[in-house]
N, C-alpha and C positions, 0 to 999 in steps of 0.2 A: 564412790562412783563419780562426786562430778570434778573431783579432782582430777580423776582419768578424763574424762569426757572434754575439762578446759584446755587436757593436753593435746587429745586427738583434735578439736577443736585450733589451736597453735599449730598442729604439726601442718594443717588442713588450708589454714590460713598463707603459710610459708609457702605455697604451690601455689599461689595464684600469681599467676605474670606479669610483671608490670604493663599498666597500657590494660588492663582486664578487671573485672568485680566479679561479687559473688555477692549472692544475698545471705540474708542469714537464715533463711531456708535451706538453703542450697546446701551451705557447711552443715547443719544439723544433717540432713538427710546423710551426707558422707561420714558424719562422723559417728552416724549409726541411731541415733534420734530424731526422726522425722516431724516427730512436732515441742521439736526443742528451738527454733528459733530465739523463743528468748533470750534463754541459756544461755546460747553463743553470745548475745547481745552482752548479756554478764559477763561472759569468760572474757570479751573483749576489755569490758569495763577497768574490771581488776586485773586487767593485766601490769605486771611491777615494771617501773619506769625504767627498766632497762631495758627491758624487754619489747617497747613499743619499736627500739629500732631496731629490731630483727626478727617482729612477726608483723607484717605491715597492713594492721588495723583498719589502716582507710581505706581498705581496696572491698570491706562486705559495707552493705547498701541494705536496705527494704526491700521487698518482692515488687517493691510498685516502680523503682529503679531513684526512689528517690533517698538523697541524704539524712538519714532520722535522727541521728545523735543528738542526744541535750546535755551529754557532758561539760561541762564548763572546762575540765582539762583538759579536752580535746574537741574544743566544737568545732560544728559544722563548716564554719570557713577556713578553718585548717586544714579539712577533711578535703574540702573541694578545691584549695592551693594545693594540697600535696596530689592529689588526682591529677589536677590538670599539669603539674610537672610530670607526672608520668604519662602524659599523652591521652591521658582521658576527657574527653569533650564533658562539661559540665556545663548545663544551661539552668540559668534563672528566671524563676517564673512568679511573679512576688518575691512572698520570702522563701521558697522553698528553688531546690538546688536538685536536679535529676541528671540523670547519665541512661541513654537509649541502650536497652538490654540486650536490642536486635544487636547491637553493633560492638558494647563492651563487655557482655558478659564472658566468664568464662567457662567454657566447654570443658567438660571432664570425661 
């Protein structure tokens, strides 16, 4: 099952537009797991390094609209250079890095 689940997860992933996020609620719910947020946070995690460039990881977020990652292979100020190359406004506030949901998220 969550080998299915990291697929639908990936496929879920690959439909989010550049310039837009998704949280990791958001993907769980589509991918048919409503209170799998983690999950995805997982299926992110282990995703195989070939793979990071062409399911594009940094575009899911927290439900609060802020950056959570503590990956050391993919931290958070990678997350929010490759955001903000895709047109996504990323504002700092201490240490933490949010994107307005009114405005990035994406609509399904």
């Amino acid at each position: 099952m969550t080998r299915n689940f990291y697929q639908r997860v990936y496929a879920l992933v690959k439909k989010i537009p550049t310039g837009k996020v998704a949280t990791y609620g958001q993907i769980a719910a589509l991918a048919g797991s409503p209170r799998g947020a983690r999950m995805v946070g997982w299926a992110l995690h282990v995703l195989p390094e070939p793979e990071t460039k062409k399911v594009p990881w940094q575009r899911v977020i927290n439900r609060k609209g802020i950056i959570s990652t503590t990956c050391s292979d993919h931290p958070k100020d990678l997350q929010k250079m490759i955001l903000e190359s895709e047109g996504v406004e990323v504002k700092t506030k201490e240490d933490l890095f949010w994107i307005d949901l009114d405005k990035y998220q994406w609509k399904t």
